[in-house]
C-alpha positions as CSV (number, residue, x, y, z in Angstrom):
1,X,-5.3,3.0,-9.4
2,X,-4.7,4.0,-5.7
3,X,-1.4,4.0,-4.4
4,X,-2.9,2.9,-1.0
5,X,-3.1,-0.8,-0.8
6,X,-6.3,-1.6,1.2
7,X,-5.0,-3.6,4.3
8,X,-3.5,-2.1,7.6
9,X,0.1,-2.0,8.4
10,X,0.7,-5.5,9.9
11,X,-1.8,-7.6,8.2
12,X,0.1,-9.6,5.5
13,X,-1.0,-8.6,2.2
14,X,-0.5,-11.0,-0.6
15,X,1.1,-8.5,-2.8
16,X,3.9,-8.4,-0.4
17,X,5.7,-11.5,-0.5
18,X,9.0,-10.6,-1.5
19,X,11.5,-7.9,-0.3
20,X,12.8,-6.1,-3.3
21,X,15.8,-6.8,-4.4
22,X,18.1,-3.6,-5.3
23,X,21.4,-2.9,-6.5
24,X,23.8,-0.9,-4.5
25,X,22.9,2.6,-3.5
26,X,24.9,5.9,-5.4
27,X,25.3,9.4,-4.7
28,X,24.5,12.1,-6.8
29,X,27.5,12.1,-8.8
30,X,27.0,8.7,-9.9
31,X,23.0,9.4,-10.6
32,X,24.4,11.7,-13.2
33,X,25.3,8.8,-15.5
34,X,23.1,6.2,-14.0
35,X,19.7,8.7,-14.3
36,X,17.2,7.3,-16.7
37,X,18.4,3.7,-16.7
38,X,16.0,2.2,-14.3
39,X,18.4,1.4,-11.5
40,X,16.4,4.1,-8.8
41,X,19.0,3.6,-5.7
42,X,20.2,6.9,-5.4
43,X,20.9,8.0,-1.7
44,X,22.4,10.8,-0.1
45,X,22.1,12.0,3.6
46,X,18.8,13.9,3.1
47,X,17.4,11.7,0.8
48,X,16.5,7.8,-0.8
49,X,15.1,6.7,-3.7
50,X,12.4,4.3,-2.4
51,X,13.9,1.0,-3.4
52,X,17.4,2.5,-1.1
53,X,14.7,2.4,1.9
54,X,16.0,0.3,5.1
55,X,14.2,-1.1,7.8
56,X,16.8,1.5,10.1
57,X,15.5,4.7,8.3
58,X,13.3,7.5,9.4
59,X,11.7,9.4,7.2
60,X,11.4,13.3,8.1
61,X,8.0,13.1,9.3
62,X,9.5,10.6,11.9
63,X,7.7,7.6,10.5
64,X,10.3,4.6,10.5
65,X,11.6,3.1,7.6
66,X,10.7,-0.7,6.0
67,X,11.7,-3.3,3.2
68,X,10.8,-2.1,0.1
69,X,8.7,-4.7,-1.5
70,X,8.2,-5.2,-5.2
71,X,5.2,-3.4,-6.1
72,X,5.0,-4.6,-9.9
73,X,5.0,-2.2,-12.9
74,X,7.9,0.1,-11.7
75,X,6.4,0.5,-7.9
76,X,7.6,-0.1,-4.6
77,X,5.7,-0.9,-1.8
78,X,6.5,0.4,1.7
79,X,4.7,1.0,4.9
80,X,3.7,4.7,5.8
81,X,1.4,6.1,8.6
82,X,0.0,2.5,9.4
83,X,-0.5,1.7,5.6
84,X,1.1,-0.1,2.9
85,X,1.6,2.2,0.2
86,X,3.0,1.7,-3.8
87,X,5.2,4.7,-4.6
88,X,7.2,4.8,-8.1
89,X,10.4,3.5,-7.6
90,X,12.2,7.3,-9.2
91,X,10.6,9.0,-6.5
92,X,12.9,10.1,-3.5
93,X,11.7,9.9,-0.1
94,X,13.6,12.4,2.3
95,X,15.5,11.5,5.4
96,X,15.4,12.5,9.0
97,X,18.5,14.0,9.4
98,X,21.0,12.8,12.6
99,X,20.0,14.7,15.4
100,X,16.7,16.3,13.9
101,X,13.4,16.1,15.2
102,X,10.7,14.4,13.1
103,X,8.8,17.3,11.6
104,X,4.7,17.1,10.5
105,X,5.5,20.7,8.6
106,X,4.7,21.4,4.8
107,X,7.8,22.1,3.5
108,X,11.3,22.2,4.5
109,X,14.9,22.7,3.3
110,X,15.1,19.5,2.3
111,X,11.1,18.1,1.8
112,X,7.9,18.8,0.6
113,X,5.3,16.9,1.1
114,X,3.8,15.5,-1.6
115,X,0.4,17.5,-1.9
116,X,2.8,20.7,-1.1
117,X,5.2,20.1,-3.9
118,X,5.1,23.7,-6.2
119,X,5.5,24.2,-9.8
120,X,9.0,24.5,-10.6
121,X,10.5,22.7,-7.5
122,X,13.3,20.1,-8.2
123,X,13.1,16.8,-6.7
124,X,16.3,14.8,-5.2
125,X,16.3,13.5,-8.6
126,X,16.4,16.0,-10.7
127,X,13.1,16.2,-12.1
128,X,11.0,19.4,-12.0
129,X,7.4,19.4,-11.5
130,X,6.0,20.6,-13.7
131,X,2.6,22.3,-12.9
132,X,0.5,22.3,-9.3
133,X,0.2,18.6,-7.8
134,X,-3.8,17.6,-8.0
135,X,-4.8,15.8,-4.9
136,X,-7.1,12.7,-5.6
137,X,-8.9,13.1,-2.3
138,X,-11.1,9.8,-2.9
139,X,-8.0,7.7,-2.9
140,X,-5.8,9.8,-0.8
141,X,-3.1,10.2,-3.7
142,X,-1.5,12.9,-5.5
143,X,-0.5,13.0,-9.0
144,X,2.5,14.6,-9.6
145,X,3.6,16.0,-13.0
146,X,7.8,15.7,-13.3
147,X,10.0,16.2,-15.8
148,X,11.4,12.8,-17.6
149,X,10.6,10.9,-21.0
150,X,9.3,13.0,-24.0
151,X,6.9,14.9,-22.6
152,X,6.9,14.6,-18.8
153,X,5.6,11.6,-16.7
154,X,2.4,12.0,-14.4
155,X,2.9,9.9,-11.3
156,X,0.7,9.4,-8.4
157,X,2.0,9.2,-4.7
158,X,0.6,8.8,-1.8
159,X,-1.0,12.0,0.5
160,X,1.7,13.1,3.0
161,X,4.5,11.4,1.7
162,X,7.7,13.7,2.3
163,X,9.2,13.6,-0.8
164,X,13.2,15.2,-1.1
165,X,14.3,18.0,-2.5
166,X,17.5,18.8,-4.6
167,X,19.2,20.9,-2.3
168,X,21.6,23.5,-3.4
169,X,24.7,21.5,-2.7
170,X,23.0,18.9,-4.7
171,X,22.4,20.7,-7.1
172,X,26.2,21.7,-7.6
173,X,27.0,18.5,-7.9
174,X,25.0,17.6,-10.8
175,X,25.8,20.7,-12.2
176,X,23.9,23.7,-14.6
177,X,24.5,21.8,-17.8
178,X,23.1,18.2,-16.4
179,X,20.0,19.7,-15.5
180,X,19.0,22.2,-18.0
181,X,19.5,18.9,-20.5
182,X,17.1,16.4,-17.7
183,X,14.5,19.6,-17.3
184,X,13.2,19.7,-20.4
């Protein structure tokens, strides 16, 4: 199934007729005890799981931020590039930092987009991906292969979507031991 929802940005959608409803956001440190359990609202400066999306946020790419809305079956929906869009609620979506300029590169310190995600790189998370990305180019996704469950989860996101990365100070926080025991 696509993650792109078939209807322009703007046109109501019937899918869409409640905001999601999330708990309070958590920083890392919290995530460490909270990861697995299916509450997906960690948030840190660089970084949101999608259900901790705001109306007020901009993504890196400079693309503005809206209500999640309950996508069913673990998915949020959000607007991106003019589309609605269902992402997994675990997957983090990384912030425009204050006073940074929207950027449309690859990669960055804190992001990758999607498609330009490497094996080996950890997400905001935690997860590792495990394994090159494969881009669905007939439904403009890419399914991701990350580190979770018994034996890994394949999840599809959208093209382009600048997903966060753990970011060295992150990854002190959640420590060595914490995610040698999440990566395997």
């Amino acid at each position: 199934m696509s993650t792109r929802i078939r209807t322009s940005f703007g046109t109501p959608c019937p899918s869409l007729s409640s905001v999601y409803r999330h708990g309070p956001t958590y920083g890392l440190e919290e995530h460490k005890d909270k990861y697995g359990g299916g509450d997906n609202c960690l948030r840190t400066e660089w970084g949101t799981q999608v259900s901790g999306l705001s109306y007020d946020d901009r993504l890196v790419d400079g693309e503005y931020g809206s209500y999640p809305r309950d996508g069913g079956n673990g998915s949020i929906i959000i607007s991106h590039r003019g589309f609605w869009v269902r992402v997994a609620a675990r997957i983090p979506l990384a912030l425009l930092l204050k006073g940074e300029k929207p950027s449309r590169a690859e990669r960055g310190p804190t992001f990758a987009l999607a498609e330009a995600l490497k094996e080996g790189d950890v997400i905001l998370t935690g997860d590792k991906v495990l394994g090159l990305p494969r881009v669905i180019v007939t439904e403009d996704d890419v399914e991701l292969f990350l580190t979770g469950g018994c034996d890994g989860h394949r999840i599809r996101v959208p093209l382009h979507l600048p997903i966060a990365l753990l970011t060295p100070e992150g990854a002190a926080i959640l420590g060595e031991e914490w995610l040698s025991h999440h990566q395997r």
